[in-house]
matplotlib code that plots the C-alpha trace (Angstrom):
import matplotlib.pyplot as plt

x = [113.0, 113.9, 114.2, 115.7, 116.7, 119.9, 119.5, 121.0, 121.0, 121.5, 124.7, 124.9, 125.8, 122.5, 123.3, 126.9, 125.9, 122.8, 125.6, 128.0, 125.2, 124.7, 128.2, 129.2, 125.9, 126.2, 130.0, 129.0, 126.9, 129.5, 132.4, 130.2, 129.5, 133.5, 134.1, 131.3, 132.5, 136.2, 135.6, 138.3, 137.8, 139.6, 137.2, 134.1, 136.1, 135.8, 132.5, 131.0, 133.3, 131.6, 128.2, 128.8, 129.6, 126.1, 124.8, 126.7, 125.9, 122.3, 122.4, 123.4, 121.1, 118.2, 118.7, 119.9, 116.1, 114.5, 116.6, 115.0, 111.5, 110.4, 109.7, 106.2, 104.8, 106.1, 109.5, 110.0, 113.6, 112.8, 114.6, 118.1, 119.6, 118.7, 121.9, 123.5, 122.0, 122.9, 126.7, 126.5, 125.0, 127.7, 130.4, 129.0, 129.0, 132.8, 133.5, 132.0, 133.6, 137.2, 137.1, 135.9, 139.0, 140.9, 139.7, 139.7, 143.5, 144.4, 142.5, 144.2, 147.7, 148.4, 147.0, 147.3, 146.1, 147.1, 144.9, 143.7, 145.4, 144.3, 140.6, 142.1, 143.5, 141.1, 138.0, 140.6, 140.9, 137.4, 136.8, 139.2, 137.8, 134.1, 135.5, 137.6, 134.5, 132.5, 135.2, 135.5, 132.0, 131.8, 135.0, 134.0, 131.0, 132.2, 134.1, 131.3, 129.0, 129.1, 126.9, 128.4, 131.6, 130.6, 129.6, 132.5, 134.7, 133.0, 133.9, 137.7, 137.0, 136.3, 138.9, 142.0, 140.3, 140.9, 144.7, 145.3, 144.1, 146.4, 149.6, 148.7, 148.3, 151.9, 153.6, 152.3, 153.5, 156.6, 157.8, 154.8, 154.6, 151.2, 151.2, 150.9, 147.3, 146.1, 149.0, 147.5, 143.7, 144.8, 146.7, 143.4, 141.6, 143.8, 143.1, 139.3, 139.4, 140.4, 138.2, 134.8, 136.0, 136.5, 133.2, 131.4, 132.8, 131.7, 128.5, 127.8, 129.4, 126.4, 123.8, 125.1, 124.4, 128.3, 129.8, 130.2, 134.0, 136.0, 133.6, 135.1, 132.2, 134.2, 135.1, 131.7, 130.4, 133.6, 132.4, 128.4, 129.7, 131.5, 129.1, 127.6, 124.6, 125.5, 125.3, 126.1, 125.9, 124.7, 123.0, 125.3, 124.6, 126.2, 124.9, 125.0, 121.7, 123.3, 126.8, 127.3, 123.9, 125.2, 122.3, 123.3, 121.0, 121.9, 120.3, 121.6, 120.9, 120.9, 120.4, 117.7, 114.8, 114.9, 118.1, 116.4, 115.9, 119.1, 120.8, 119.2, 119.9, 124.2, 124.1, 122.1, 124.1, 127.4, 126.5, 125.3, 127.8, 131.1, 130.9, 128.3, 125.5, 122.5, 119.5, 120.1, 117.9, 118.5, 116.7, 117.3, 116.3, 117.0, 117.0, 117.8, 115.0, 114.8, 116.4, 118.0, 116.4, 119.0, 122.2, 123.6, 123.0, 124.3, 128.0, 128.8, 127.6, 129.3, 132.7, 132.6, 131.7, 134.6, 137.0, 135.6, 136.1, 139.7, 140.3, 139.0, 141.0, 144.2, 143.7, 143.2, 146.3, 148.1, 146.2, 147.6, 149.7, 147.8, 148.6, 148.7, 151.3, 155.1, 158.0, 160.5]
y = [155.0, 153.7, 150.7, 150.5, 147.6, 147.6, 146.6, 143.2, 139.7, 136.3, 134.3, 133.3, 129.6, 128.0, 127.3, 126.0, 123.6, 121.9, 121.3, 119.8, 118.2, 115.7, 115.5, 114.1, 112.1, 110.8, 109.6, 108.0, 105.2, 104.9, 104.3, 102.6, 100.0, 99.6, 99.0, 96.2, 94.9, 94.5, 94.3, 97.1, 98.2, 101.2, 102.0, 101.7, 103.2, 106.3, 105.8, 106.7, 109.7, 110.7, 109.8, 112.3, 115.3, 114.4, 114.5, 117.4, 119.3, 118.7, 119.9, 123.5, 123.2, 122.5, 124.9, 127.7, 127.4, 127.4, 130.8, 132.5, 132.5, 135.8, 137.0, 136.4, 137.2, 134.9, 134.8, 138.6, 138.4, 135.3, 131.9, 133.5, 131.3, 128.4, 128.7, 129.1, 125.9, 123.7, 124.8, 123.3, 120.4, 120.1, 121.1, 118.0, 115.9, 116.6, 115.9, 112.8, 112.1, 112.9, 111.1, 107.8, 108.7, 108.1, 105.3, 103.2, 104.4, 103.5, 100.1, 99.7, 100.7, 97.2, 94.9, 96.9, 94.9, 94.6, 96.8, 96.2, 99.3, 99.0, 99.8, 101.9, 104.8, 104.3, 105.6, 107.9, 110.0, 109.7, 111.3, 114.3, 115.2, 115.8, 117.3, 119.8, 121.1, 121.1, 123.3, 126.0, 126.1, 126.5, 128.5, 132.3, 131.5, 129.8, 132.9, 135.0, 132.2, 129.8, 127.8, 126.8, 126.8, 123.5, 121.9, 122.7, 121.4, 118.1, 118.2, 119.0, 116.1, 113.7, 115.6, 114.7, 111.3, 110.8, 112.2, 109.8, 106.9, 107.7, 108.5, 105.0, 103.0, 104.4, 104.3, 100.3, 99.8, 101.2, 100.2, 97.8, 100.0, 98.8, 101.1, 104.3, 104.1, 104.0, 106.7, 109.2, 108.4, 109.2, 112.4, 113.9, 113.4, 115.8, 118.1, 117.3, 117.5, 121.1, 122.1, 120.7, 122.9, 126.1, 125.2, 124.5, 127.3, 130.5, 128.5, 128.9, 132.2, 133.7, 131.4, 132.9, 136.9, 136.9, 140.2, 139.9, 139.1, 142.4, 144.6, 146.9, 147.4, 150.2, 152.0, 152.1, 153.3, 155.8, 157.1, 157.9, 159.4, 161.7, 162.8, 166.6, 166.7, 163.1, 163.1, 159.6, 156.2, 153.2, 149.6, 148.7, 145.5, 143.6, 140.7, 138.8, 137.2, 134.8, 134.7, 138.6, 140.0, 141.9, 144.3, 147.1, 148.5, 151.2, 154.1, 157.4, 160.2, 163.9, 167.5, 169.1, 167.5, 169.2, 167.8, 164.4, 164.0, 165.0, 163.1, 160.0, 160.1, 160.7, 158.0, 155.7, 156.1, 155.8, 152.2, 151.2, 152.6, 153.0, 149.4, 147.5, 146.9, 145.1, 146.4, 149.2, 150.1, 153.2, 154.5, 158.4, 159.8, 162.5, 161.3, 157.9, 155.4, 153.6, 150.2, 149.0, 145.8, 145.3, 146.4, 143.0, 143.5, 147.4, 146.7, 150.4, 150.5, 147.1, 148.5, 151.8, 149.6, 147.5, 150.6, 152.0, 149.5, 148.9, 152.7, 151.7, 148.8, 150.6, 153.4, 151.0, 149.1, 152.4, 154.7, 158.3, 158.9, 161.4, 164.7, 164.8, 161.9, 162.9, 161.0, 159.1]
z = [132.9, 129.7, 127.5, 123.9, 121.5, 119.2, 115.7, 115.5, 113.4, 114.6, 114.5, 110.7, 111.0, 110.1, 106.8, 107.9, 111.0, 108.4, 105.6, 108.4, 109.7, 106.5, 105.6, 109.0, 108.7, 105.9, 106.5, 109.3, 107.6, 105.5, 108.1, 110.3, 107.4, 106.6, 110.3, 110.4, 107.2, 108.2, 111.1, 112.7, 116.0, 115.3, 112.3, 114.3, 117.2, 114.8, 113.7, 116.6, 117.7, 114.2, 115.8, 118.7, 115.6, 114.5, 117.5, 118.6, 115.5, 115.8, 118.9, 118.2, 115.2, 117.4, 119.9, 117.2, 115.9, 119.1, 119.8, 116.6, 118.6, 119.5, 123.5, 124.8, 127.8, 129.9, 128.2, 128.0, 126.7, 124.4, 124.2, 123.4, 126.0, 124.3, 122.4, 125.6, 127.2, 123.4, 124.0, 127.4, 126.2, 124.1, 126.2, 128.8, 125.5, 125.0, 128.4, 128.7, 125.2, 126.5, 129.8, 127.5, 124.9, 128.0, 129.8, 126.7, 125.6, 129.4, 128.8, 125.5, 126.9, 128.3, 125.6, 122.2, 119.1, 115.5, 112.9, 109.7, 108.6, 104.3, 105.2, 108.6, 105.9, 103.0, 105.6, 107.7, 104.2, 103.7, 106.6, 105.9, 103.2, 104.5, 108.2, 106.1, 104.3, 107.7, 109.4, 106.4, 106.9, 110.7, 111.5, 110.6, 112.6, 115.6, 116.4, 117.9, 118.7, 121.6, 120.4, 117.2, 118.6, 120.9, 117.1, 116.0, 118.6, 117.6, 114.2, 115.0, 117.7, 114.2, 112.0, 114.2, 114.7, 111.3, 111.0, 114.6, 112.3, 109.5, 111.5, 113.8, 110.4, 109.2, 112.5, 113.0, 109.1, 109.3, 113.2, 114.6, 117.5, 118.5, 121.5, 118.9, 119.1, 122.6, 123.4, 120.4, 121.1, 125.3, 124.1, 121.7, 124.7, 127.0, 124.6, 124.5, 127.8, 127.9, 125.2, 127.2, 129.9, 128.4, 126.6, 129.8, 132.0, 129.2, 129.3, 133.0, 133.1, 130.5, 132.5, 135.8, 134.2, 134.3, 133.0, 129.4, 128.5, 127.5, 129.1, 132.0, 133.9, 136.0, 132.9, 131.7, 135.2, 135.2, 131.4, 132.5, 135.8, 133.8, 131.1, 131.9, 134.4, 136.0, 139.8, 140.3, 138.7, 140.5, 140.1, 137.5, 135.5, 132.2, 130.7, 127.9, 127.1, 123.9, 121.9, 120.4, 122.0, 125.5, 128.1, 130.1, 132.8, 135.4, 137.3, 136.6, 139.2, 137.9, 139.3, 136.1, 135.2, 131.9, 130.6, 131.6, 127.7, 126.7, 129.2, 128.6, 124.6, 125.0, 127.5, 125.5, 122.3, 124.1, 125.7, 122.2, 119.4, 121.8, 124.0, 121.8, 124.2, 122.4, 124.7, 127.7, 130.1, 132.4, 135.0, 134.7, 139.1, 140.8, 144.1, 144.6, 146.0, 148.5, 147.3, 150.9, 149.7, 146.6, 148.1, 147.7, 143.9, 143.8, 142.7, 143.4, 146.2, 147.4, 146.4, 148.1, 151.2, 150.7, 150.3, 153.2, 155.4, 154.1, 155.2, 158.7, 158.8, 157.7, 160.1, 163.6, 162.3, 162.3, 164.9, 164.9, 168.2, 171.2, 171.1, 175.0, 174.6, 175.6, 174.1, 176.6]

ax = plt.figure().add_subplot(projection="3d")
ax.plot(x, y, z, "-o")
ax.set_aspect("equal")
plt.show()
């Protein structure tokens, strides 16, 4: 048996969700104090969608730092999955966000109010310009890392909060369509809606050792199988233990003991340089144990069960006719 470690570096977004962190902070005393001062309720409406980006932000930040901590004893793979349990935070966060974007658009719906619309556009650009700089930060980032990609949901959630508030200041302007704003804030959170979701469902996916996304676990199977010396392939797992940082484990039964070595080194470089795993274990046999205990787990095993039994099932559906049978 053995166990190796890819070189790897954490998600570099640190830096970027800190920065975002006190510009959405700091904009958020501001617009809170504008919406107290004039006394808008679609100013302080915003305000605190910009409290949930803080609070959203610090969020990844938190658990980002509690990630960095190295394994222990009785955390063997470390606290990787903190990341993992921030963006579900977040993810519920947005949720509950979205369904309140909707209930108070409904509740808005059927007795929309006039605006102060001066103070509405002065903060609404304000905004703009410290959730642009957030998301240049974030958005390289947020690609390959879950947990900064529930931050930056929030920030986009307080970016298009702040182009709803300009477009519902001009529309009311131009055409006193009152209605423009509950309609908007009830459309943004459809889309919020849908973001929490996707958020929340990659969340429980990792949480629930789900297959990492892109990896064909049956081509990887199919690719040791077929490497010189292999015998058969089974107990076949892919995990992802945080955003970017994917395991492999697998036993790998073989006919020489002394290309054990050998063996064990091409398969180990493949799973590593060719499908990116971050840490592989393989247990290298030449007869398989007795491991009746973890069938359920044993995916190979499970399938060739499953074909199997479709074989059986096709073949009493169409039996083969008696050779002692004579036509009409």
């Amino acid at each position: 048996m053995a166990s190796h470690s890819h070189a790897g570096h954490m998600p570099s977004s640190g830096k970027a969700l800190v920065i975002s962190a006190w510009l959405t902070g700091v904009y958020f005393v501001i617009e809170l104090a504008v919406g107290l001062w004039t006394g808008s309720i679609a100013v302080l409406s915003d305000a605190f969608h910009t409290l949930s980006a803080v609070g959203g932000v610090l969020v990844a930040i938190t658990a980002q730092r509690i990630a960095r901590r190295p394994a222990d004893s009785t955390r063997s793979f470390g606290w990787y999955r903190a990341e993992i349990i921030g963006a579900l935070v977040n993810g519920g966060f947005l949720l509950g966000m979205a369904l309140l974007v909707i209930w108070m658009g409904a509740m808005r719906l059927g007795d929309p109010i006039h605006l102060a619309k001066g103070p509405m556009l002065w903060v609404a650009f304000g905004g703009l310009v410290t959730e642009v700089v957030s998301l240049a930060l974030m958005w390289q980032s947020s690609k390959d890392d879950l947990n900064a990609r529930g931050a930056l949901w929030h920030i986009i959630q307080t970016f298009v909060g702040s182009l709803l508030i300009i477009v519902t200041a001009l529309v009311i302007e131009f055409t006193g369509f009152l209605a423009i704003d509950p309609i908007l804030g009830m459309a943004f959170g459809v889309v919020l809606l849908w973001a929490s979701v996707g958020v929340i469902k990659e969340a429980v996916h990792i949480l629930m050792e789900g297959t990492p996304e892109g990896t064909d676990l049956e081509a990887v199977t199919a690719d040791l199988r077929g490497q010189d010396g292999v015998l058969d392939v089974h107990h076949v797992h892919a995990w992802t233990l945080t955003s970017g940082k994917h395991a492999f484990s697998a036993h790998i039964r073989h006919g020489e003991p002394a290309e054990a070595a050998d063996l064990l080194n091409r398969a180990y470089h493949r799973l590593t340089e060719q499908y990116g795993f971050h840490m592989v274990t393989l247990q290298l046999e030449t007869a398989c144990l007795d491991e009746r205990h973890a069938r359920d787990l044993d995916i190979v095993q499970i399938a060739a069960a499953k074909a199997a039994q479709e074989k059986t099932d096709v073949r009493d559906a169409h039996p083969h006719p008696s050779p002692n049978t004579e036509g009409p």
